[in-house]
C-alpha positions as CSV (number, residue, x, y, z in Angstrom):
1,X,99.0,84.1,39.8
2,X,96.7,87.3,38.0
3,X,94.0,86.1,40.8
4,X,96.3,86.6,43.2
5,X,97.9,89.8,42.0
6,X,94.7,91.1,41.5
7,X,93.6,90.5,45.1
8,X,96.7,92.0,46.3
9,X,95.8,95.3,44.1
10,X,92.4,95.4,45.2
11,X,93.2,94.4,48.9
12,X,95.9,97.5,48.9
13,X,93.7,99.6,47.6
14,X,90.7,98.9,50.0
15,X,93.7,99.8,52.9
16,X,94.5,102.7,51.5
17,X,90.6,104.0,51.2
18,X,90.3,103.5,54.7
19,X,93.5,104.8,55.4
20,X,92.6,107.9,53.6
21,X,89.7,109.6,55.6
22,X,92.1,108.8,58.7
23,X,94.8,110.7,57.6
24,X,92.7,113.3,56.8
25,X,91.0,113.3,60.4
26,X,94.2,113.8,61.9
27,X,94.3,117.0,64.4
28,X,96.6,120.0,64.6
29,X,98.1,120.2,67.9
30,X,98.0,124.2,68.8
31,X,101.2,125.6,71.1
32,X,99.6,129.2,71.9
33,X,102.2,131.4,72.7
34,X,101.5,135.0,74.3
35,X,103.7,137.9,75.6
36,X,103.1,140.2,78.2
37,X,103.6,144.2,77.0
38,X,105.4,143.5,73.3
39,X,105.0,146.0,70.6
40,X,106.4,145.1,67.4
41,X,109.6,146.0,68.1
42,X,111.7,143.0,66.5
43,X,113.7,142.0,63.8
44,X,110.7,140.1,61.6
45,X,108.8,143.6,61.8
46,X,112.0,145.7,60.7
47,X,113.1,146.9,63.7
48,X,116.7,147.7,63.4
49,X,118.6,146.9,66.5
50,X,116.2,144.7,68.0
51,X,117.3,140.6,68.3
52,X,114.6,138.4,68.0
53,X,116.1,135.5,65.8
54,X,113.9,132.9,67.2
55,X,110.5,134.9,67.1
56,X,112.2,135.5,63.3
57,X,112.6,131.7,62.9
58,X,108.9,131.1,63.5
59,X,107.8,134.3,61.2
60,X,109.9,132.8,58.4
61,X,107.9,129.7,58.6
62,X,104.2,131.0,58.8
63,X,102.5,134.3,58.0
64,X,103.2,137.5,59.1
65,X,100.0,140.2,59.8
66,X,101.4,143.5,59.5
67,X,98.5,145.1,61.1
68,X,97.1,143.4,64.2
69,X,95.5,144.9,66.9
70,X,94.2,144.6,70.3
71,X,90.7,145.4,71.6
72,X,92.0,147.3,74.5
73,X,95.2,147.8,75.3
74,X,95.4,146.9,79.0
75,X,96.2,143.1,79.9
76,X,92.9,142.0,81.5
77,X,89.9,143.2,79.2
78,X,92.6,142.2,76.0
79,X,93.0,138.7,77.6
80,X,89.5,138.3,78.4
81,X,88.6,139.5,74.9
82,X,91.0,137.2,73.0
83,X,90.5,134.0,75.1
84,X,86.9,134.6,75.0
85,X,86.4,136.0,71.1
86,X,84.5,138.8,72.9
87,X,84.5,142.6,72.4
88,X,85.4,144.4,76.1
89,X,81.8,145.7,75.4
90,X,80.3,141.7,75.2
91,X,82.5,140.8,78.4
92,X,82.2,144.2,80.2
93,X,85.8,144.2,81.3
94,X,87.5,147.7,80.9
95,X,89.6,147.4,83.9
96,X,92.4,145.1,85.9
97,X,89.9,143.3,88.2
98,X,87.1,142.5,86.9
99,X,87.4,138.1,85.8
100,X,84.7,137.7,82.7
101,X,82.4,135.5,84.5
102,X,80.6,137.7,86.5
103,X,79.3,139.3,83.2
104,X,79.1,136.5,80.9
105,X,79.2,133.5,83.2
106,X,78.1,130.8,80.3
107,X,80.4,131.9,77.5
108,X,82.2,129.0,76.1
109,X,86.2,130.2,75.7
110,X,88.9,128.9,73.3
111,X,89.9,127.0,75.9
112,X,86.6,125.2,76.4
113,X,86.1,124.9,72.7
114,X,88.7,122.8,72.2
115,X,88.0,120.6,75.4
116,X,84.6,120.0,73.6
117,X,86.6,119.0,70.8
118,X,88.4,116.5,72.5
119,X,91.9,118.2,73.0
120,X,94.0,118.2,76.1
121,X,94.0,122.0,77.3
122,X,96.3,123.3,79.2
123,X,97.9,126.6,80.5
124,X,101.6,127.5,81.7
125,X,101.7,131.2,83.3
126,X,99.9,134.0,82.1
127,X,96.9,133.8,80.0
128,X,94.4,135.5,81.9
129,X,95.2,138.5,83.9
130,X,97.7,138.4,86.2
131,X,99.4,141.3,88.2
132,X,102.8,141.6,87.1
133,X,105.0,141.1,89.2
134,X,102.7,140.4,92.2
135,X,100.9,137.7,91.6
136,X,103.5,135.8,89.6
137,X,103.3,132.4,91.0
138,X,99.7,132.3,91.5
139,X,96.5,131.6,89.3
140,X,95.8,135.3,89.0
141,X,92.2,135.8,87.5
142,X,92.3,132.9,86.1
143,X,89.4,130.8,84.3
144,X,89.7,127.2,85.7
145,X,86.8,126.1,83.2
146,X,89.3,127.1,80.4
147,X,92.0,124.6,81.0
148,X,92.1,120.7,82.3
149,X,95.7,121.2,83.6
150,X,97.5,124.3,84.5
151,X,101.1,125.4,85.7
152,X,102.3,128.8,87.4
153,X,106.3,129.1,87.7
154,X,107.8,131.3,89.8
155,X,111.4,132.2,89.3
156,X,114.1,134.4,90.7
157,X,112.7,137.0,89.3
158,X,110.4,137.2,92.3
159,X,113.2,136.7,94.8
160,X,115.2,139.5,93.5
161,X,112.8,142.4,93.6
162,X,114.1,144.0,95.9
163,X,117.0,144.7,94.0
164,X,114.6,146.3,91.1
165,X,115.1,150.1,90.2
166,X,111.7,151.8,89.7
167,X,110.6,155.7,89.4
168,X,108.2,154.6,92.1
169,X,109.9,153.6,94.9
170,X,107.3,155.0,97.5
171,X,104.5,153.0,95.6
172,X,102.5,149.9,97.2
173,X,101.3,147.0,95.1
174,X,101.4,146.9,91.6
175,X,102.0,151.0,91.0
176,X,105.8,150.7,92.5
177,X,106.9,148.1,89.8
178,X,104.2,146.7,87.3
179,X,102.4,150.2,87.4
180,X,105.5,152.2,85.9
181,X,109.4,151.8,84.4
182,X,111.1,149.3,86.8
183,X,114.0,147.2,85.4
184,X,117.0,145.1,86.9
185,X,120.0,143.6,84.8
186,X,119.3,139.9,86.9
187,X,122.3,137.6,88.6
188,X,122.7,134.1,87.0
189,X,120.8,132.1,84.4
190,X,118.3,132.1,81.8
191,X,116.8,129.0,83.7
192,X,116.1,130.5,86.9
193,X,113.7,132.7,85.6
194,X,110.1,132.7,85.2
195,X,109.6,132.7,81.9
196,X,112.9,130.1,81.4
197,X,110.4,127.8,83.9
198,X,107.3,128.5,81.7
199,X,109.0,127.2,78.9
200,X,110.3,124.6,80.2
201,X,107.1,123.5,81.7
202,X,105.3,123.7,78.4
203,X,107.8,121.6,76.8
204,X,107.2,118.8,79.8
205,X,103.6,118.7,79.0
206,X,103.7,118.9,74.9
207,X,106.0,115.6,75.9
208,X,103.4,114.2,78.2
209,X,100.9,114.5,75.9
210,X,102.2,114.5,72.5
211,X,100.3,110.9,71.9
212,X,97.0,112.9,71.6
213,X,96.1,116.2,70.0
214,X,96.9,119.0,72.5
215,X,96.1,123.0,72.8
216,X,98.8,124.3,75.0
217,X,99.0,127.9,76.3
218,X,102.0,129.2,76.9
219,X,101.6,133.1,78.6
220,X,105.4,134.9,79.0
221,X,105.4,137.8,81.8
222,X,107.8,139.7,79.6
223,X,108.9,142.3,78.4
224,X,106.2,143.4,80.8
225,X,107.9,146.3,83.9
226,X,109.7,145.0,85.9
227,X,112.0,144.6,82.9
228,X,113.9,141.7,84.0
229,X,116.6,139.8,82.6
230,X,120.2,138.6,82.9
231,X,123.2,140.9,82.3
232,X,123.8,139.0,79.3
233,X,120.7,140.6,77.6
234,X,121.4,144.0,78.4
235,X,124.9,143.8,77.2
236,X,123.9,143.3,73.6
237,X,122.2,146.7,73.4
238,X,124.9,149.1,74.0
239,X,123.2,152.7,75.5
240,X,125.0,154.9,73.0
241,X,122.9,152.9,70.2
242,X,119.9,153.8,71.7
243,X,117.8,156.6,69.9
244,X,115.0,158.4,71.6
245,X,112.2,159.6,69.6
246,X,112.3,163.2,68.6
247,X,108.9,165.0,70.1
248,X,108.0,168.4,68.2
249,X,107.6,171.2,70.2
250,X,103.9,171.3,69.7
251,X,103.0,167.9,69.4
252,X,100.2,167.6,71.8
253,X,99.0,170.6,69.2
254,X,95.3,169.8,67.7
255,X,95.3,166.8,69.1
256,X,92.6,165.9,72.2
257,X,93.6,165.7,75.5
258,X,92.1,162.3,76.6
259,X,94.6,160.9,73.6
260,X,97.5,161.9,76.4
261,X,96.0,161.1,79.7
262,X,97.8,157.8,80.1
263,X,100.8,159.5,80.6
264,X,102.0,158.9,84.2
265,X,103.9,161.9,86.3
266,X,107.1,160.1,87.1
267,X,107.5,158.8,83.9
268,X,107.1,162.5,82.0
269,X,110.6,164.4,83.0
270,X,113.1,161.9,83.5
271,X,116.3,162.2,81.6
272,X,117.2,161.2,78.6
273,X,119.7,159.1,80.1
274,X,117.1,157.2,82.0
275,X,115.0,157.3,79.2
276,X,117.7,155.1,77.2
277,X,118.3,152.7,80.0
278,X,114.3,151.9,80.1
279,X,114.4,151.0,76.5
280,X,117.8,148.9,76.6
281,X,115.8,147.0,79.6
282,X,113.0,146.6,77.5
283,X,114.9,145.2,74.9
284,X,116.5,143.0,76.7
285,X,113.9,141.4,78.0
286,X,112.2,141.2,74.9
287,X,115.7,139.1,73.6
288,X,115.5,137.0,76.8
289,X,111.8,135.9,76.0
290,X,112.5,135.3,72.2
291,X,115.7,133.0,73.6
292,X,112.6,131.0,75.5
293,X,110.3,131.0,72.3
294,X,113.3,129.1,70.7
295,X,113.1,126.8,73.9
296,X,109.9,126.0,73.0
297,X,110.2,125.6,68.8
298,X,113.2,123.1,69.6
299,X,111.0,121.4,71.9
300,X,108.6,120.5,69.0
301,X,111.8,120.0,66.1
302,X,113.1,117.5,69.0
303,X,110.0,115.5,69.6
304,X,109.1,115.7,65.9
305,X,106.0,117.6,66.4
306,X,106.3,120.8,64.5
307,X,104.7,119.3,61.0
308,X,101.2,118.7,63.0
309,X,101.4,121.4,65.6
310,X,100.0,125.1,64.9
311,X,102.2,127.8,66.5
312,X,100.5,131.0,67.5
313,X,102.4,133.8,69.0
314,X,101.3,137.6,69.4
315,X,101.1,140.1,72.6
316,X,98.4,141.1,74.5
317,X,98.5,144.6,73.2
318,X,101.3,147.2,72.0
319,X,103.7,149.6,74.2
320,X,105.3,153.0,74.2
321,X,108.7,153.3,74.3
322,X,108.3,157.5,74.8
323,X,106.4,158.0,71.3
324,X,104.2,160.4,71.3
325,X,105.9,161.4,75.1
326,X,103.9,158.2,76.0
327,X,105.4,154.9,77.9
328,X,103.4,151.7,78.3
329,X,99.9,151.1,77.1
330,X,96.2,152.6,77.3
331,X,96.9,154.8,74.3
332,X,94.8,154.4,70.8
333,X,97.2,155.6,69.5
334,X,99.3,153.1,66.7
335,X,102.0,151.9,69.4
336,X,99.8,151.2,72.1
337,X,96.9,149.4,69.7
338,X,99.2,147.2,67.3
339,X,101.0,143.7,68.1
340,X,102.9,141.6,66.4
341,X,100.9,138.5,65.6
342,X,102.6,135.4,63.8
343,X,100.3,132.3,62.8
344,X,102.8,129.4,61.6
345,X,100.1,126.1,59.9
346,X,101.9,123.1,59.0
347,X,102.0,122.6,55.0
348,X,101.1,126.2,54.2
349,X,102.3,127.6,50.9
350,X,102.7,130.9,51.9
351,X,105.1,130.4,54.7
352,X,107.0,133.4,55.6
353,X,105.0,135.7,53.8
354,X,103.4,139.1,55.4
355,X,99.4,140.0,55.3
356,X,98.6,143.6,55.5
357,X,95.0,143.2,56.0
358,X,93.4,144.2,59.9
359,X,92.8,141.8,61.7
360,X,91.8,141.5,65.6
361,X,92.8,139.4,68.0
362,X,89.2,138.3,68.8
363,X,89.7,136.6,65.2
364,X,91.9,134.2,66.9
365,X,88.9,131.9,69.1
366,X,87.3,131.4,65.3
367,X,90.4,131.0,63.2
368,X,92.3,128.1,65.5
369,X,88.0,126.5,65.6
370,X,88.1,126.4,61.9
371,X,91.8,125.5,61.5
372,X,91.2,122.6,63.7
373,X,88.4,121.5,62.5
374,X,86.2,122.2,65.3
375,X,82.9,124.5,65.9
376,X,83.0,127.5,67.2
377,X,80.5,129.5,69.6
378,X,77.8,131.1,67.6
379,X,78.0,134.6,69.4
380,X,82.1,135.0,68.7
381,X,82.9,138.9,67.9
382,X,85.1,137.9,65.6
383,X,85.9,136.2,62.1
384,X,88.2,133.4,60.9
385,X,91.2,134.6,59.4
386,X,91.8,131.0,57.6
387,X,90.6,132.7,54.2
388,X,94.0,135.2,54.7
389,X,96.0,132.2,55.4
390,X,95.0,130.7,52.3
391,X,95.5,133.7,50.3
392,X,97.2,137.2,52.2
393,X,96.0,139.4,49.6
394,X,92.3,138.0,49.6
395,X,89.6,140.5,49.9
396,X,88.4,140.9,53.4
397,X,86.4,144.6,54.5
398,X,86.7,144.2,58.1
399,X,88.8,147.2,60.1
400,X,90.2,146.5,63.2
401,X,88.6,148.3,66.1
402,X,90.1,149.1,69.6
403,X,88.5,151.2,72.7
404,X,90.0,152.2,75.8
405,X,88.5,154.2,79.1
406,X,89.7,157.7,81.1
407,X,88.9,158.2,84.5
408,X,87.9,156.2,87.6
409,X,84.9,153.7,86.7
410,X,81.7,154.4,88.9
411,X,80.1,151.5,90.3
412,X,76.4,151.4,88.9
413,X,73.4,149.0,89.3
414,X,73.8,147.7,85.8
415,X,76.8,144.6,85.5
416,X,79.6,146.0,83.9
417,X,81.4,149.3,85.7
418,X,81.0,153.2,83.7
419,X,83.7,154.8,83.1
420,X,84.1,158.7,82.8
421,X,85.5,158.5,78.8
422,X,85.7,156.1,76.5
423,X,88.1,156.4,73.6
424,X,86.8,154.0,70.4
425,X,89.2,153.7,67.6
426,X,88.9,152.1,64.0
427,X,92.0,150.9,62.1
428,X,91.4,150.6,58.5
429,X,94.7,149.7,55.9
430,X,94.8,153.8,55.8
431,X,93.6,155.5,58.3
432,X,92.9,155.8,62.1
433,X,89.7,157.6,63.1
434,X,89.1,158.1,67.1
435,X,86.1,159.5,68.7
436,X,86.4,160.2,72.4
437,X,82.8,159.8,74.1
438,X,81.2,160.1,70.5
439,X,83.6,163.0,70.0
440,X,82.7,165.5,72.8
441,X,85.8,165.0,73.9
442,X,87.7,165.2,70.6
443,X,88.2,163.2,67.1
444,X,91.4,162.0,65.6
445,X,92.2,161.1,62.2
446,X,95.8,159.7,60.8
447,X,96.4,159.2,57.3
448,X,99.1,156.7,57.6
449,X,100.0,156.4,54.4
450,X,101.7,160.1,54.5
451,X,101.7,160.1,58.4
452,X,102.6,156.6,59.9
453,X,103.9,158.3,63.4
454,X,100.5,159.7,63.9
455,X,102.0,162.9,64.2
456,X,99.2,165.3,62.2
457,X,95.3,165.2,63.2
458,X,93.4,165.6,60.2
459,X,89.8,165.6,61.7
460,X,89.5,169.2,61.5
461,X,91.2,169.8,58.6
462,X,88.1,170.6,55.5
463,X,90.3,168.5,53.2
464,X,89.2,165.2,55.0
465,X,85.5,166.3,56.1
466,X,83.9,163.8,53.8
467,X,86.6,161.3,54.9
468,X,85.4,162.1,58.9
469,X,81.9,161.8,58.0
470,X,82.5,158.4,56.4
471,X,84.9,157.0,59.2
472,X,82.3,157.9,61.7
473,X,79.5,156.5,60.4
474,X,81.3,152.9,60.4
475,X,82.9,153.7,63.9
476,X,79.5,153.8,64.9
477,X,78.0,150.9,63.6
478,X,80.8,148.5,63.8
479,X,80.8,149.5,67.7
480,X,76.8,149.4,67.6
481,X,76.3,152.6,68.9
């Protein structure tokens, strides 16, 4: 009988050794979820009248960075620089028509890396570029090497645009909708729209393939103009709750004209009135696209997924909503540069908990590699955040840095296109510093500790010489120039 107990022990125990480094292999699945135009306007991030309780939900159970940035704040060269882990100067896309390839036709993209690693990839809607609303319903500039499967709804939204009030009615293509503030409170259900069909397509193929591990792209077209959304989203945010930003007098005082030029001339005198019903549409589609985030989070509770899957969810860049007299994007300026980013790992100790370091969201291609377990390409831009995951407050010396272009991009012998101005900016966890072409066309410099708005340039001021000096010199060699 002690024989035979003792074979039992020893026979358990041999099971559970080889159980062991099983359990251990086991993959994260990855649900990568990107929207179109979002600045961190919602409730996780303090705002006080946006509703976001599902965006919330996730933040509460993974890690918040408070100070994420784009590379470029226009959707095709941030796409191409997140899904690629490339600076826009690596992939040489600064505009809405260039696709990546034809400047770095070999790179190996998140996508691919996690083919290579045995996943099954996919994409619903918009991951690379796309022109919103135009080519909703199409592949876009899509990367077919990126993804073994991929799905492009096309919802009422579409049908219904002729019923869409823009400040550019006169405008072809993209500039009469897309281009500049175009909203319509929509007819019917969530569920005929595109974004209700993205999420519901995402949830059909987590389901399909749920038996092996899975990186699934999920790309939202809103907020992104047209902001569309049922009436039931508008209704919750009331116009007379609404409060416009209050511009100085002077504000565009000391401050370099490039910073400005992404203003648009319909957009600059509309009233106020207008003004309020362009940020209750925004709103509401922001509410409308949390409500199909939550589509997607039950879909993993429901099919018992969400304690092995890694949820990812961040914009493509940030948005004015008339700070700084600004709308949209193609700022550097705070509100154009910053998104919300929200990493959720399953078993982390630090769930719902905020980081304050910068991070970039060319840091994502590396982070999900080493999360995963998987290797990355050696020539990635950016770095792993998995050491801020572990700890939020560990030591990490890398600013964020994000570049935009002024003026009408000559065509040139050399690959990529040159633009007339180029804008770089450097985020540290105090200041902004901005140098337009290498500062012949101006500097800025925001102490955000005392000036969060961005409301008082510095870079002139003697007080903060040694401060320009120093911000430069980085600038310069983090950009390599």
């Amino acid at each position: 009988m002690v024989a035979r107990s003792v074979r039992r022990v020893l026979v358990a125990g041999l099971l559970m050794a080889v159980a062991a480094p099983l359990l251990a292999a086991e993959k994260f699945n990855v649900l990568f979820v990107v929207s179109d135009d979002l600045c961190p306007r919602l409730g996780c991030y303090g705002d006080p009248l946006v509703k976001s309780p599902n965006i919330d939900r996730l933040a509460a159970r993974g890690m918040r960075f408070e100070r994420a940035y784009c590379q470029f704040p226009l959707c095709n060269p941030s796409r191409a620089s997140f899904l690629t882990g490339l600076r826009p100067d690596s992939t040489g896309v600064y505009e809405n028509s260039t696709q990546f390839r034809k400047n770095v036709p070999d790179h190996v993209t998140l996508g691919q890396t996690f083919q290579k690693g045995g996943y099954f990839v996919a994409r619903v809607g918009k991951l690379y570029h796309y022109g919103v609303p135009a080519q909703i319903g199409t592949d876009g500039l899509d990367d077919p090497p990126s993804w073994q499967e991929r799905v492009n709804p096309r919802g009422r939204d579409k049908d219904d645009e002729d019923k869409i009030f823009t400040l550019n009615p006169k405008a072809e293509g993209g500039a009469r909708f897309g281009g500049t503030l175009s909203w319509l409170a929509a007819d019917g259900e969530d569920a005929e729209q595109t974004d209700a069909k993205s999420a519901a397509a995402t949830i059909k193929l987590i389901e399909q393939h749920r038996d092996k591990p899975f990186f699934i792209a999920c790309g939202f077209f809103r907020p992104h103009t047209p902001y569309v959304a049922p009436k039931k989203w508008f209704e919750m945010y009331p116009l007379d709750k609404i409060k416009l930003p209050v511009l100085a007098p002077n504000y565009k005082e000391g401050v370099p004209e490039p910073a400005f030029l992404s203003s648009k001339k319909e957009q600059e005198n509309i009233s106020d009135d207008l003004r309020r019903q362009a940020i209750q549409a925004y709103h509401a589609s922001t509410s409308f696209m949390d409500a199909q985030v939550g589509q997607l989070l039950d879909g993993l509770d429901r099919l018992k997924l969400a304690d092995k899957t890694i949820v990812v969810f961040f914009s493509d860049h940030g948005y004015h909503l008339y700070e700084h007299g600004l709308w949209q994007k193609m700022s550097l300026f705070e509100n154009s540069a910053r998104v919300p980013l929200l990493i959720s790992v399953p078993g982390s100790q630090h769930a719902g908990q905020a980081c304050r370091r910068t991070v970039e969201l060319i840091d994502l291609h590396p982070t999900l590699a080493d999360l995963c377990g998987l290797p990355a390409p050696s020539n990635l831009d950016g770095k792993s955040l998995k050491p801020l995951l572990d700890n939020p407050q560990a030591t990490w010396g890398k600013p964020a840095l994000t570049q935009v272009t002024r003026g009408t991009p000559t065509q040139t012998n050399a690959p990529t296109t040159k633009p007339g101005i180029v804008g770089r900016s450097m985020r540290t966890e105090r200041y902004r510093f901005t140098e337009w072409n290498n500062g012949d066309k101006g500097t800025e410099l925001y102490d955000h500790d005392s000036d969060p708005g961005e409301l008082k340039n510095l870079a002139n001021d003697a007080a903060h010489s040694a401060t320009v000096a120093t911000m430069r010199k980085e600038l310069r060699s983090r950009y390599k120039l």
